[in-house]
Structures are given as structure tokens and as C-alpha cells.
VMD Tcl script that builds the backbone (N, CA, C; Angstrom):
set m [mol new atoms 504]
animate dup $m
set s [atomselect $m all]
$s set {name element resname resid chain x y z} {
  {N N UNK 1 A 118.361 109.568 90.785}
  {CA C UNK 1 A 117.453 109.208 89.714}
  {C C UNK 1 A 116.618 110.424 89.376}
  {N N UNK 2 A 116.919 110.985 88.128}
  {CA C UNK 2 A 115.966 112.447 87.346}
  {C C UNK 2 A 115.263 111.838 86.948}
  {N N UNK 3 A 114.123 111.329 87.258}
  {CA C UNK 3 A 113.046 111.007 85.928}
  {C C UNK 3 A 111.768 111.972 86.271}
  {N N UNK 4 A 110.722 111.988 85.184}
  {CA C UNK 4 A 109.727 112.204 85.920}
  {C C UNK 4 A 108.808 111.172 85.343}
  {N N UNK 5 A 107.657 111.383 87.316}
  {CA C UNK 5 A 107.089 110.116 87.077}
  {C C UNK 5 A 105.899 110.289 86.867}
  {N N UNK 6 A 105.046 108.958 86.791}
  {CA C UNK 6 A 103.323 109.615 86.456}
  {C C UNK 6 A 103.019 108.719 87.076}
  {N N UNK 7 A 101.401 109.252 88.040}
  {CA C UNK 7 A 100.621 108.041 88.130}
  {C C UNK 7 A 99.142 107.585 87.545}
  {N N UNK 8 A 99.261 105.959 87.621}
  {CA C UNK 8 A 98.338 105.712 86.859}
  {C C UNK 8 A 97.616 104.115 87.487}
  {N N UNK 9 A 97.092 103.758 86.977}
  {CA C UNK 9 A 96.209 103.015 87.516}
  {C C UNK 9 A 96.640 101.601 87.051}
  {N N UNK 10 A 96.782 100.818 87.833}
  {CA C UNK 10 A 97.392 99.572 87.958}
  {C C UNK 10 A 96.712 98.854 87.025}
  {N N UNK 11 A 96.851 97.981 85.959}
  {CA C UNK 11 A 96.566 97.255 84.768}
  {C C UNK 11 A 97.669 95.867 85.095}
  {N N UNK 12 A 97.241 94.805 84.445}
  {CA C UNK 12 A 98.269 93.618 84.292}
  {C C UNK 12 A 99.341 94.083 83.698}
  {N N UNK 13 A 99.368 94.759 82.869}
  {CA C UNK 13 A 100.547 94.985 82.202}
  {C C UNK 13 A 101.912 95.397 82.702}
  {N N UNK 14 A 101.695 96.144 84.459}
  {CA C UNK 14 A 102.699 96.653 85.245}
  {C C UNK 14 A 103.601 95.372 85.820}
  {N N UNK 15 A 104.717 95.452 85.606}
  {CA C UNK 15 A 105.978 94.620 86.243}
  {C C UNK 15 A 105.783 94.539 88.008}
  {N N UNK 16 A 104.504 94.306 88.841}
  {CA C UNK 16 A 104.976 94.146 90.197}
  {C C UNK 16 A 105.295 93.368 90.655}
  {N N UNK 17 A 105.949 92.088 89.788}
  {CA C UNK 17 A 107.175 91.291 90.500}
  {C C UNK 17 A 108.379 91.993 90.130}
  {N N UNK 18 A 108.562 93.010 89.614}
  {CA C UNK 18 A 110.377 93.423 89.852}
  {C C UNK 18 A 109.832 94.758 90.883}
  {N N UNK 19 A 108.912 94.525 91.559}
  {CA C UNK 19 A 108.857 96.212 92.368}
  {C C UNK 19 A 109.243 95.334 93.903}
  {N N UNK 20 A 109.922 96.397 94.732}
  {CA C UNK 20 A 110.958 96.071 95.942}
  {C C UNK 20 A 110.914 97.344 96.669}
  {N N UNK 21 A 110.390 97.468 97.752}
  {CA C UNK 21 A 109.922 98.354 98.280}
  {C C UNK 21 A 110.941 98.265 99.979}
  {N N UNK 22 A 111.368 96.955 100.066}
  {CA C UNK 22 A 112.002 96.367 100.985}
  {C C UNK 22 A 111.181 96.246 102.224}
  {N N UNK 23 A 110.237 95.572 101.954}
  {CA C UNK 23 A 108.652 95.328 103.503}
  {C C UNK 23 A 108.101 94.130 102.594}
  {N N UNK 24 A 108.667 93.041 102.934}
  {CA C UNK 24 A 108.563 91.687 102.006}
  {C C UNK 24 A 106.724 91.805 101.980}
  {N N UNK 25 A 105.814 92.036 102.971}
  {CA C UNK 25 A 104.674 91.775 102.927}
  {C C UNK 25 A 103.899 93.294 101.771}
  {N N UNK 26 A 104.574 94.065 101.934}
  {CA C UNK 26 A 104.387 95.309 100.636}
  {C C UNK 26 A 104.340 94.980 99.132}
  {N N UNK 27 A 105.664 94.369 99.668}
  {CA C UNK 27 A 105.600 93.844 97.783}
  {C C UNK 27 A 104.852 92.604 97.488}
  {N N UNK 28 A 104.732 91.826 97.928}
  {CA C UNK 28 A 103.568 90.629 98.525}
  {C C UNK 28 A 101.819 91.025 97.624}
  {N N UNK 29 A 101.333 92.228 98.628}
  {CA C UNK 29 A 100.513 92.328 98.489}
  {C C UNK 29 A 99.968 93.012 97.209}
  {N N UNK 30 A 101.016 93.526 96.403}
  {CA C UNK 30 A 100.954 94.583 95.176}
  {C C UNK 30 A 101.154 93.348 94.148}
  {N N UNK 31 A 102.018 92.159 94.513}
  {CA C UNK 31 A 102.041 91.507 93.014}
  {C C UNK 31 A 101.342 90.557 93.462}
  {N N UNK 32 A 100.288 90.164 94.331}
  {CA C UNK 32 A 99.768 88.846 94.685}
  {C C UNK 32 A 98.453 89.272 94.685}
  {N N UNK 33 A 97.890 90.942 94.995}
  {CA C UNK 33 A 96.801 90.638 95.628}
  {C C UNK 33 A 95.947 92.078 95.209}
  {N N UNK 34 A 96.674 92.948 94.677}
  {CA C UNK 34 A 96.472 94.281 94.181}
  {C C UNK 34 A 95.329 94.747 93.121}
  {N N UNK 35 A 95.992 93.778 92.229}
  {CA C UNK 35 A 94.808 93.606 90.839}
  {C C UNK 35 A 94.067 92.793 91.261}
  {N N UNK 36 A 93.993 91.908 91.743}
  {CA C UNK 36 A 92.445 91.211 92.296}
  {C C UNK 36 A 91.659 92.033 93.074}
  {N N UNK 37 A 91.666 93.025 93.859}
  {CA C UNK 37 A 91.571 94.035 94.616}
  {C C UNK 37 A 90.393 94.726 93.681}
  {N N UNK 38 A 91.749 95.439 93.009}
  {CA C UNK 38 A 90.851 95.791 91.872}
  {C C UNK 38 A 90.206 95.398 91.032}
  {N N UNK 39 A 90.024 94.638 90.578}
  {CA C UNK 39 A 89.073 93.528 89.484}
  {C C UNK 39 A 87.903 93.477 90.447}
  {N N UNK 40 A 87.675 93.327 91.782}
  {CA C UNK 40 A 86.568 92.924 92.712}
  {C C UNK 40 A 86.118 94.150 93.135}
  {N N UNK 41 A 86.601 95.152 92.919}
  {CA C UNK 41 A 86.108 97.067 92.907}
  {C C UNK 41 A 86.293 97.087 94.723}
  {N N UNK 42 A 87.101 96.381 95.268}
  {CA C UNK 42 A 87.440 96.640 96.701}
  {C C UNK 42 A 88.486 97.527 97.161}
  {N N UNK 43 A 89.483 97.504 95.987}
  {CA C UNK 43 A 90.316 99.131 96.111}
  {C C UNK 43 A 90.744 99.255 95.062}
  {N N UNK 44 A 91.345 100.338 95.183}
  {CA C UNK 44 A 91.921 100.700 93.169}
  {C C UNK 44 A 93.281 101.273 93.779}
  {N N UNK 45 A 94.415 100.684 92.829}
  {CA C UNK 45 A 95.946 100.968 93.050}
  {C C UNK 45 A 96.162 101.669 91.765}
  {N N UNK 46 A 96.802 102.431 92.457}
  {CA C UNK 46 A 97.685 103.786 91.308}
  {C C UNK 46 A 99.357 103.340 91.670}
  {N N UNK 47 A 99.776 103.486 90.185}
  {CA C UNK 47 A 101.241 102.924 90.231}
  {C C UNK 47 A 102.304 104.381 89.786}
  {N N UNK 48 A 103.490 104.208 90.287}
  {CA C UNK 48 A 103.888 105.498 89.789}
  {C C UNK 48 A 105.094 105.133 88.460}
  {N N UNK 49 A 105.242 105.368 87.275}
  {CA C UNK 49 A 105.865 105.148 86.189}
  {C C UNK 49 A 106.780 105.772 85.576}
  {N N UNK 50 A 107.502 105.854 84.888}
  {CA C UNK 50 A 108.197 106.973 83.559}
  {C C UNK 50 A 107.384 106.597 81.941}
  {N N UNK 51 A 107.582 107.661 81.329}
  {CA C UNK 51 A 107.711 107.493 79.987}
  {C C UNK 51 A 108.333 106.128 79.615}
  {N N UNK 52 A 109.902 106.264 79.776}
  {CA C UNK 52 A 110.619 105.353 79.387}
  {C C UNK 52 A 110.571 103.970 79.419}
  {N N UNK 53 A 109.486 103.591 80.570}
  {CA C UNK 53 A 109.454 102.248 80.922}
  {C C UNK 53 A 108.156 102.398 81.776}
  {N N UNK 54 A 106.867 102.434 80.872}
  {CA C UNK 54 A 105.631 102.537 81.455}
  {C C UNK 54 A 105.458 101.497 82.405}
  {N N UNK 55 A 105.897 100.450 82.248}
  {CA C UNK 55 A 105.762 99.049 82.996}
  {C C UNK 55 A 106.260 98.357 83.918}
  {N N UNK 56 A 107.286 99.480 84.294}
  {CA C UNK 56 A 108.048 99.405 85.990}
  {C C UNK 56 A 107.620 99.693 86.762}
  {N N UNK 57 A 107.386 99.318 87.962}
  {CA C UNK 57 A 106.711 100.335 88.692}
  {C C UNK 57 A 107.405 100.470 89.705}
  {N N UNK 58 A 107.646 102.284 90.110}
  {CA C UNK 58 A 108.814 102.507 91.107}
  {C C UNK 58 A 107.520 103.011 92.242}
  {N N UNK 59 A 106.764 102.969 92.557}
  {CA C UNK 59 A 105.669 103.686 93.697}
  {C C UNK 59 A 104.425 103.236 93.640}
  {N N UNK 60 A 103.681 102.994 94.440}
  {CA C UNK 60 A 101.884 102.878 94.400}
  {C C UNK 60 A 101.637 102.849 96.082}
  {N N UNK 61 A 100.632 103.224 95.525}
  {CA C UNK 61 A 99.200 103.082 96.910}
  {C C UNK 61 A 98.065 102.527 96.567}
  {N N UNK 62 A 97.092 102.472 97.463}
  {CA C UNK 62 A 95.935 101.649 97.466}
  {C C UNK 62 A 95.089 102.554 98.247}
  {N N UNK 63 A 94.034 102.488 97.734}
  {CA C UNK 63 A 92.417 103.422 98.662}
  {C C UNK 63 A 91.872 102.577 98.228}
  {N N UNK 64 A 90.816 102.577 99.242}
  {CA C UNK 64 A 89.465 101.872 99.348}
  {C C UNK 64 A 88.438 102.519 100.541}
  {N N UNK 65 A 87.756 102.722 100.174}
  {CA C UNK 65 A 86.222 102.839 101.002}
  {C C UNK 65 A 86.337 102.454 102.245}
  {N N UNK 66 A 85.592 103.654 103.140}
  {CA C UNK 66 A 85.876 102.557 104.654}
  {C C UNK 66 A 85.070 103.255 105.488}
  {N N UNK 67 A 84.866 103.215 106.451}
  {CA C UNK 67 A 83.542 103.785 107.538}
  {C C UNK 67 A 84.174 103.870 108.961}
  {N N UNK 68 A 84.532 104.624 109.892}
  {CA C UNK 68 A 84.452 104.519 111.173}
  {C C UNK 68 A 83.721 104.803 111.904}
  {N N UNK 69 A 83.601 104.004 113.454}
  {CA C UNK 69 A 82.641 104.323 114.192}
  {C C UNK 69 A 83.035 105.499 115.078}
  {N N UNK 70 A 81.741 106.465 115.429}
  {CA C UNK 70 A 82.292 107.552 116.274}
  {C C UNK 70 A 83.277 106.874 117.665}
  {N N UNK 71 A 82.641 106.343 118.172}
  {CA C UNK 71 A 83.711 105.768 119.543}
  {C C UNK 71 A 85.037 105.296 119.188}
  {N N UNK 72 A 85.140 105.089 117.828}
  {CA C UNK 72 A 86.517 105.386 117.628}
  {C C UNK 72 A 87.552 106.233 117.658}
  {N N UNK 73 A 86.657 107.238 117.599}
  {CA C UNK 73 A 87.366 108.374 116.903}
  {C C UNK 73 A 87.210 109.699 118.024}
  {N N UNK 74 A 87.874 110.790 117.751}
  {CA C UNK 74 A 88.212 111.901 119.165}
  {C C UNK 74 A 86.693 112.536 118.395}
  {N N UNK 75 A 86.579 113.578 119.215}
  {CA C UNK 75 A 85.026 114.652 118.667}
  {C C UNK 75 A 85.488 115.470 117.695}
  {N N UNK 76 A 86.882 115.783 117.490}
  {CA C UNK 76 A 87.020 116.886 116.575}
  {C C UNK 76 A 87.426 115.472 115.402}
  {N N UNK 77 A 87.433 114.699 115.547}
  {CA C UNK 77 A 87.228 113.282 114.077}
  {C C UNK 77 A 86.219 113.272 113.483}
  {N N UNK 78 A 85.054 112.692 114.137}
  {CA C UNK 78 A 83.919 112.550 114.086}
  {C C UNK 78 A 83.030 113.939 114.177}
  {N N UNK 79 A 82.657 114.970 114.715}
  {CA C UNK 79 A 81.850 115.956 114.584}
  {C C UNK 79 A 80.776 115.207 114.903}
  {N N UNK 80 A 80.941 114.682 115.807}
  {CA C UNK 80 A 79.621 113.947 116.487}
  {C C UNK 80 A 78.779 112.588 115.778}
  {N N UNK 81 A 79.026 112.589 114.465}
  {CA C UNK 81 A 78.590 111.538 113.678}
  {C C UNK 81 A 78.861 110.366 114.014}
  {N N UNK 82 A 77.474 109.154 114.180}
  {CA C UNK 82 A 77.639 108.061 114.439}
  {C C UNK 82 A 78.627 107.209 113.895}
  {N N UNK 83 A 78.629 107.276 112.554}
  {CA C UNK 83 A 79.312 106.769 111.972}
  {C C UNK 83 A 80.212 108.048 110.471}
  {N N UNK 84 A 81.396 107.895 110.144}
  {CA C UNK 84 A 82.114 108.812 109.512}
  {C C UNK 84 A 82.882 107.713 108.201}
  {N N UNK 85 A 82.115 108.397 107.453}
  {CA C UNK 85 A 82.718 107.708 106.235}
  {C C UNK 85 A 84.194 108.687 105.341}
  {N N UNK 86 A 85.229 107.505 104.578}
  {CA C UNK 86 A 86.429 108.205 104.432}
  {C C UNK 86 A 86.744 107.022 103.490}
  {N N UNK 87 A 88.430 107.181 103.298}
  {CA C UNK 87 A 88.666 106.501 102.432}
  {C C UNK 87 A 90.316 106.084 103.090}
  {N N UNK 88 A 90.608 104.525 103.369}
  {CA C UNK 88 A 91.556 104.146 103.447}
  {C C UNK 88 A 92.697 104.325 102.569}
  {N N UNK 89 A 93.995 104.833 103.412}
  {CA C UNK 89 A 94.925 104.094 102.667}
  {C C UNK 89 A 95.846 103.498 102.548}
  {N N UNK 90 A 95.191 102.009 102.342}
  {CA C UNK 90 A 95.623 100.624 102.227}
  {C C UNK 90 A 97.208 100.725 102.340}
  {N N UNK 91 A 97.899 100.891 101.187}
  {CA C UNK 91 A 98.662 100.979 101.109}
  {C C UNK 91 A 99.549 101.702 100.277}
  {N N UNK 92 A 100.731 102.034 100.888}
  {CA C UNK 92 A 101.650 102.785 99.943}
  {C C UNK 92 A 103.020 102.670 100.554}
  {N N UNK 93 A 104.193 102.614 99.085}
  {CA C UNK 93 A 105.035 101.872 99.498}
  {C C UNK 93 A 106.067 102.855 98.259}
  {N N UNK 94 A 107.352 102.720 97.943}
  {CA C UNK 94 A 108.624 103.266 97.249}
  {C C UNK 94 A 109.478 102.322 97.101}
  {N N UNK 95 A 110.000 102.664 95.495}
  {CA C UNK 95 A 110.626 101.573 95.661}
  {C C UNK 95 A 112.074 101.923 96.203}
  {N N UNK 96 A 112.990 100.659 96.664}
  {CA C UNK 96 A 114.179 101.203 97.252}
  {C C UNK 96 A 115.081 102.093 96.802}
  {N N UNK 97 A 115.360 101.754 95.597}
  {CA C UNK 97 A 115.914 102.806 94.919}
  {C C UNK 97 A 116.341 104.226 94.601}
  {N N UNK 98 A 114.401 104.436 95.615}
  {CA C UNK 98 A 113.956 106.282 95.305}
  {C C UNK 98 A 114.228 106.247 96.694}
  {N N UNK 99 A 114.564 105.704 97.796}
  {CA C UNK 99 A 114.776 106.253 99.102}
  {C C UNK 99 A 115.613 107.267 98.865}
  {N N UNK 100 A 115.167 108.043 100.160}
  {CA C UNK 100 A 115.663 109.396 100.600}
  {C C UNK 100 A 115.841 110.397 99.520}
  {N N UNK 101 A 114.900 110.698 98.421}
  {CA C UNK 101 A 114.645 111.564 97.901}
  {C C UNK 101 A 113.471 112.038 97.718}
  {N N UNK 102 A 112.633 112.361 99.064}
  {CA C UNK 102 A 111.365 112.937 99.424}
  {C C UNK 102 A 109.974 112.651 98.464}
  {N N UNK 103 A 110.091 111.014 97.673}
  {CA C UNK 103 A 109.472 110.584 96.859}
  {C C UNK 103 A 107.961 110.126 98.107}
  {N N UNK 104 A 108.416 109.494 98.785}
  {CA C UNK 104 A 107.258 108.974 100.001}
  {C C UNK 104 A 105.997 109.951 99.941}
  {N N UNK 105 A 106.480 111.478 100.013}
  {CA C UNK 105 A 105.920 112.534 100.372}
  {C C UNK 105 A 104.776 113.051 99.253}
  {N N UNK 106 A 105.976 112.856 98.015}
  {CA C UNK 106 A 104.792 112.873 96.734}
  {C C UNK 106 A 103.969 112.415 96.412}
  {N N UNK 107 A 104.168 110.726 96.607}
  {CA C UNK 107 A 103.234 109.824 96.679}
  {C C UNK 107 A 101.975 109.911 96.979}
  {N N UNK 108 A 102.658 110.410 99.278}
  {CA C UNK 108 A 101.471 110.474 99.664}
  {C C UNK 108 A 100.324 111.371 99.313}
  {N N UNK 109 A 101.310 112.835 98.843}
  {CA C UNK 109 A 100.552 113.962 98.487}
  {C C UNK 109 A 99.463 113.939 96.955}
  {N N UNK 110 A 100.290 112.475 95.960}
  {CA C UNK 110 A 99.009 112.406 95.093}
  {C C UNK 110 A 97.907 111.504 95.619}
  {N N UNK 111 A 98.563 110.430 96.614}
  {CA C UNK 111 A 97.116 109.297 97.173}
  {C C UNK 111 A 96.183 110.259 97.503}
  {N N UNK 112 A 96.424 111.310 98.642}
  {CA C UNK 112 A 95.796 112.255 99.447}
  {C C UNK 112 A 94.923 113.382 98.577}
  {N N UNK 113 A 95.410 113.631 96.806}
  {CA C UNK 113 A 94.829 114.392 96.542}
  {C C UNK 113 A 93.389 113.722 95.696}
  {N N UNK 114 A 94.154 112.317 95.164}
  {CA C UNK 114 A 92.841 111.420 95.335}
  {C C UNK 114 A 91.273 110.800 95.503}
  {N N UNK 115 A 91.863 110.836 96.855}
  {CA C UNK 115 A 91.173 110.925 98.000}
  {C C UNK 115 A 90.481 111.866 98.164}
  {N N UNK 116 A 90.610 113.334 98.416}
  {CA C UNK 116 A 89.544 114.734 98.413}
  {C C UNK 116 A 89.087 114.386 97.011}
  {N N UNK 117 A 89.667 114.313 95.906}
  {CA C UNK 117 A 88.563 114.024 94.855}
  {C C UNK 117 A 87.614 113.221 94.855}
  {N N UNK 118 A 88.210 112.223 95.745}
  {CA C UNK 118 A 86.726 110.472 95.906}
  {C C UNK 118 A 85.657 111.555 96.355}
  {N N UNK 119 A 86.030 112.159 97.792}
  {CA C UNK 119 A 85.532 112.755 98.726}
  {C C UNK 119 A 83.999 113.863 98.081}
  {N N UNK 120 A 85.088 114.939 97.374}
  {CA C UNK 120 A 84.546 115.696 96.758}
  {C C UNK 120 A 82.872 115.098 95.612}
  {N N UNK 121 A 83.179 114.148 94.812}
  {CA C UNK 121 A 82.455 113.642 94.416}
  {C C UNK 121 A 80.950 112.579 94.768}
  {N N UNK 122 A 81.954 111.572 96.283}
  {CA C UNK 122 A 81.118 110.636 96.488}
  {C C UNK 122 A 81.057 110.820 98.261}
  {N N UNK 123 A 81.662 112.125 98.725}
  {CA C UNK 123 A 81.504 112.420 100.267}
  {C C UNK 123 A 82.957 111.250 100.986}
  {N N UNK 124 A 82.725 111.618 101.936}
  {CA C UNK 124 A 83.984 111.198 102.709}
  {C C UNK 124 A 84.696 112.404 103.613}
  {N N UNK 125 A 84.785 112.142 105.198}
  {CA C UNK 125 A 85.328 113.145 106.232}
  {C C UNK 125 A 86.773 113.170 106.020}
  {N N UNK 126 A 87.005 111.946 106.038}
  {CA C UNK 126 A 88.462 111.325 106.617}
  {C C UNK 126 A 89.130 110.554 105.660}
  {N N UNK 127 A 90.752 110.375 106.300}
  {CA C UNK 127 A 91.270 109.663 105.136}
  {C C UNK 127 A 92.267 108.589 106.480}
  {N N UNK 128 A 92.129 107.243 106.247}
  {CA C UNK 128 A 92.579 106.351 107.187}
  {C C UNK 128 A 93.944 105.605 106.678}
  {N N UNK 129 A 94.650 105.719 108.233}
  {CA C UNK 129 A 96.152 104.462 107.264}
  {C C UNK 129 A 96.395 103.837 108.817}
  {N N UNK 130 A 96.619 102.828 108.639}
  {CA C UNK 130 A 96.653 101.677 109.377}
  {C C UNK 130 A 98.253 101.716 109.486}
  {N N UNK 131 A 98.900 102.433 110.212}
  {CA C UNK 131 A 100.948 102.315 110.621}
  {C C UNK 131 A 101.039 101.056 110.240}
  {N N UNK 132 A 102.246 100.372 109.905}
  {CA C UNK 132 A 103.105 99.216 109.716}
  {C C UNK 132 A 104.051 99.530 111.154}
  {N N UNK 133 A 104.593 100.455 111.538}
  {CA C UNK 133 A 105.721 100.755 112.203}
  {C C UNK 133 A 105.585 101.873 112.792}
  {N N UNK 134 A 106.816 102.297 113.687}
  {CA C UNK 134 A 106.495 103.391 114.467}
  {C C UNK 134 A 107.391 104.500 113.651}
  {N N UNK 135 A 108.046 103.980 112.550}
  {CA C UNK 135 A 108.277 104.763 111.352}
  {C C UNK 135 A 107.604 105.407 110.507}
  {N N UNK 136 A 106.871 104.597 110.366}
  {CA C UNK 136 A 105.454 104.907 109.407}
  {C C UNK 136 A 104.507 105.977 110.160}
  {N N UNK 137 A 104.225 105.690 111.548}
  {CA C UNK 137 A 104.128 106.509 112.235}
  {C C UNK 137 A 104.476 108.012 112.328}
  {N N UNK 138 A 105.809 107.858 112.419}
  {CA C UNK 138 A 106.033 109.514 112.257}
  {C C UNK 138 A 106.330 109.992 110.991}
  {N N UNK 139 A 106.129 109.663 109.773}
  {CA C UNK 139 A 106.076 109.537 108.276}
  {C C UNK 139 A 104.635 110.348 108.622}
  {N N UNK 140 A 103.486 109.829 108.523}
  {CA C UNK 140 A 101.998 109.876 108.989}
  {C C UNK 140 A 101.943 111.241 109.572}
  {N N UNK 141 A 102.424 111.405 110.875}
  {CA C UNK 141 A 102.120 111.931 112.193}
  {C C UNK 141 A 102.548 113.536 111.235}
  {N N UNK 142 A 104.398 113.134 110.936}
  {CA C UNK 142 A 104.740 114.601 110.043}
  {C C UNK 142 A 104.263 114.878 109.293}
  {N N UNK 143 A 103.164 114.566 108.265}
  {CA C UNK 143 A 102.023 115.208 107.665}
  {C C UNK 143 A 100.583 115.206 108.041}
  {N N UNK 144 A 100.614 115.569 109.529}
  {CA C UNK 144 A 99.396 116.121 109.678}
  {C C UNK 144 A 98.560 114.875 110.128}
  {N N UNK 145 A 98.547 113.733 109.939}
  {CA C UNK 145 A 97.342 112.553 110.462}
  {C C UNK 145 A 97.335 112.872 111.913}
  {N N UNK 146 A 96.462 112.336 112.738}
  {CA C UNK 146 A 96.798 112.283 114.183}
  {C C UNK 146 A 95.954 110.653 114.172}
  {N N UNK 147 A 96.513 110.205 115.658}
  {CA C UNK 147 A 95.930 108.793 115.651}
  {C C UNK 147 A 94.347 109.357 116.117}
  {N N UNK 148 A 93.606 107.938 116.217}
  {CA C UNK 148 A 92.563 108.052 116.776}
  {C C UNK 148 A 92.382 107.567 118.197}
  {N N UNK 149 A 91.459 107.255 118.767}
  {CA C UNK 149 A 91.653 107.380 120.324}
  {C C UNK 149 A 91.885 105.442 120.464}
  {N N UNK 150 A 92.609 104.979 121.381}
  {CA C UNK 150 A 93.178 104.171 121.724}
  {C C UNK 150 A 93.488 102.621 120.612}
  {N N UNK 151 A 94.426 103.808 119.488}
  {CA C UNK 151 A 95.319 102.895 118.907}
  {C C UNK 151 A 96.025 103.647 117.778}
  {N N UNK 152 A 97.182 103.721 118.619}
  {CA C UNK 152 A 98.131 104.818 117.709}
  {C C UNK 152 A 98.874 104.457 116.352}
  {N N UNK 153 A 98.597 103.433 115.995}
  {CA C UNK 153 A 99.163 103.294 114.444}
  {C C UNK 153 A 98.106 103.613 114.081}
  {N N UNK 154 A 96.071 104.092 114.185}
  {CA C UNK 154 A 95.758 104.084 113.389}
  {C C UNK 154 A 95.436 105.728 113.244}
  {N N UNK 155 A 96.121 105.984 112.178}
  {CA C UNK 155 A 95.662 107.456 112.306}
  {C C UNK 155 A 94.824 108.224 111.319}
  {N N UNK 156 A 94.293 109.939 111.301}
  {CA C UNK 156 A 93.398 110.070 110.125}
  {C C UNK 156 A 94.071 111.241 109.819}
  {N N UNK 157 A 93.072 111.564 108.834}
  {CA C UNK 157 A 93.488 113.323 108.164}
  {C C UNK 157 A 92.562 113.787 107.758}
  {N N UNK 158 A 91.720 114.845 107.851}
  {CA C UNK 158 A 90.276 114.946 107.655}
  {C C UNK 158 A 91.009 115.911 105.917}
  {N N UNK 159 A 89.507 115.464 105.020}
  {CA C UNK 159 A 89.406 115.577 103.681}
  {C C UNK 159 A 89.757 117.027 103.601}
  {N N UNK 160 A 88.744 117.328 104.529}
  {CA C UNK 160 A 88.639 119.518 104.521}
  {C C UNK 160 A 89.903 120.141 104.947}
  {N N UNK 161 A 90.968 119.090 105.806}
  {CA C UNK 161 A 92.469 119.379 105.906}
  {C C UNK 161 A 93.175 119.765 104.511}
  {N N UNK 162 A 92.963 118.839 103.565}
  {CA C UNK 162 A 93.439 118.116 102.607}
  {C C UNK 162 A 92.996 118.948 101.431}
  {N N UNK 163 A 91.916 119.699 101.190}
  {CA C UNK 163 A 91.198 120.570 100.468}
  {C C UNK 163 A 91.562 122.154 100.611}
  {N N UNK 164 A 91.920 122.179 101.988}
  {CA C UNK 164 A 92.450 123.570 102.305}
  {C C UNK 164 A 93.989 123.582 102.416}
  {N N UNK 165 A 94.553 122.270 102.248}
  {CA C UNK 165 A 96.288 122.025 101.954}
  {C C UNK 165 A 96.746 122.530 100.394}
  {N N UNK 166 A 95.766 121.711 99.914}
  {CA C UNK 166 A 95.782 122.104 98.165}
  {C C UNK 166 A 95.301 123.335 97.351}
  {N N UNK 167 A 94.643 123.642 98.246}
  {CA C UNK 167 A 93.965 125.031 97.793}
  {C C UNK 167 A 92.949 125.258 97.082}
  {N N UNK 168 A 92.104 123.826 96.734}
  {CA C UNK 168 A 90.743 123.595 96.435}
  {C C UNK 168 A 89.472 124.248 96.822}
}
mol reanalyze $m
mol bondsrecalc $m
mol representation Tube
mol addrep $m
């Protein structure tokens, strides 16, 4: 599949009952629960599109606001701060289709650039994702997240990683 894609910000108008990501609770949560999400300003989903068919949606993620506590987190997480504010991300998913053409990666790399922008603007250390799997896991792990201290699906990526990845 040559297309190129764009992302953009989830509206009713996007088709996420034909999106299939193959993680029945993925696609679940994007056509059941996504735009309510957003309508309630609790996270905002970016969808990924073509020209050709603005209203398909082959990719999205989800951020939202989130806080950890230092005892969560290792010392080089936290920098000693009681508490470390960042920005989840909820979720992100491909659709089947685009497997195995290093689409996951793009994705993550626009959620992530995002994210340093939330950051940049409204502060934020970290950027949080909650594993599904021990796939997801090393998806995660191979770009740089590390878990936090005693619970390895949940891992982070600090913003200033993410700022000095991009070249900001």
C-alpha cells in the first residue's frame, strides 16, 4: 500500500467501525469510546488518513494527561520529584492491512512528537504506555521506553529524550 497518510484529529465523520487493527478490545475502544473521550477533553485521538478517503481510518493513538508518583518510578524517571507529570499513551493501534511495513513506528514517532509539543507548551517529563503484551513490550522497549520499577508493561520515555531525538 503507497499512499501517503496524514494525521488528524478524530471528528464523527471518521469510519471507526470499518477500522481493524486485529486486538478486538483496540478497535472496541476507538469506535465505542474514543470520541466520547474526546468530547469530555479526557484524551484527544489523532487518526491517520489519505487524501483519497479522508474518512477511513488506517492508524490512531490516544494521549491524555497523567501524573506519576515518584515511588513509582526509578531516580533517573523522576529526578527526585514527588510527583512527575507526562502524557499517556492511551492508545495506538494499525490497521491490519499496513502490517509489517514499519507504519507502527511512524505512528508512534508522530504520537511522540505530539507529546513534546503538549510538553513543550503545557510541561510534562514523561511520556507513559501501559503494554497490552509482551509484544508491545518490545515494540516500546525498541524505541527507547524503559519500564518503571516493579511493573514491566508499564513503561516511559522522558520528553527531553524525545526533543533531543527530533532535534528540537
Amino acid at each position: 500500500m503507497n499512499a501517503e497518510y496524514e494525521s488528524v484529529a478524530l471528528t464523527a465523520r471518521h469510519d471507526v467501525a470499518g477500522f481493524d487493527c486485529g486486538v478486538p478490545s483496540l478497535n472496541a475502544w476507538l469506535g465505542e469510546r474514543a470520541l466520547r473521550a474526546q468530547r469530555a477533553g479526557t484524551a484527544r485521538t489523532f487518526v491517520w488518513v489519505t487524501a483519497e478517503a479522508p474518512e477511513q481510518v488506517w492508524a490512531y493513538f490516544s494521549l491524555a494527561p497523567t501524573e506519576l508518583a515518584r515511588d513509582s518510578l526509578t531516580r533517573s524517571q523522576s529526578s527526585g520529584y514527588s510527583t512527575v507529570p507526562g502524557y499517556l499513551l492511551a492508545r495506538l493501534a494499525v490497521h491490519t492491512a499496513l502490517r509489517g511495513s514499519a507504519y507502527g513506528a511512524q505512528v508512534l514517532v508522530d504520537a511522540l512528537s505530539r507529546a513534546a509539543s503538549a510538553a513543550e507548551g503545557g510541561g510534562g517529563r514523561l511520556v507513559v504506555v501501559d503494554a497490552l503484551d509482551d509484544a508491545a513490550v518490545s515494540f516500546y522497549r525498541h524505541h527507547d521506553f524503559t519500564p518503571v520499577k516493579d511493573n514491566p508493561r508499564r513503561l516511559v520515555l522522558k520528553t527531553a529524550t524525545i526533543r533531543d531525538l527530533s532535534g528540537r
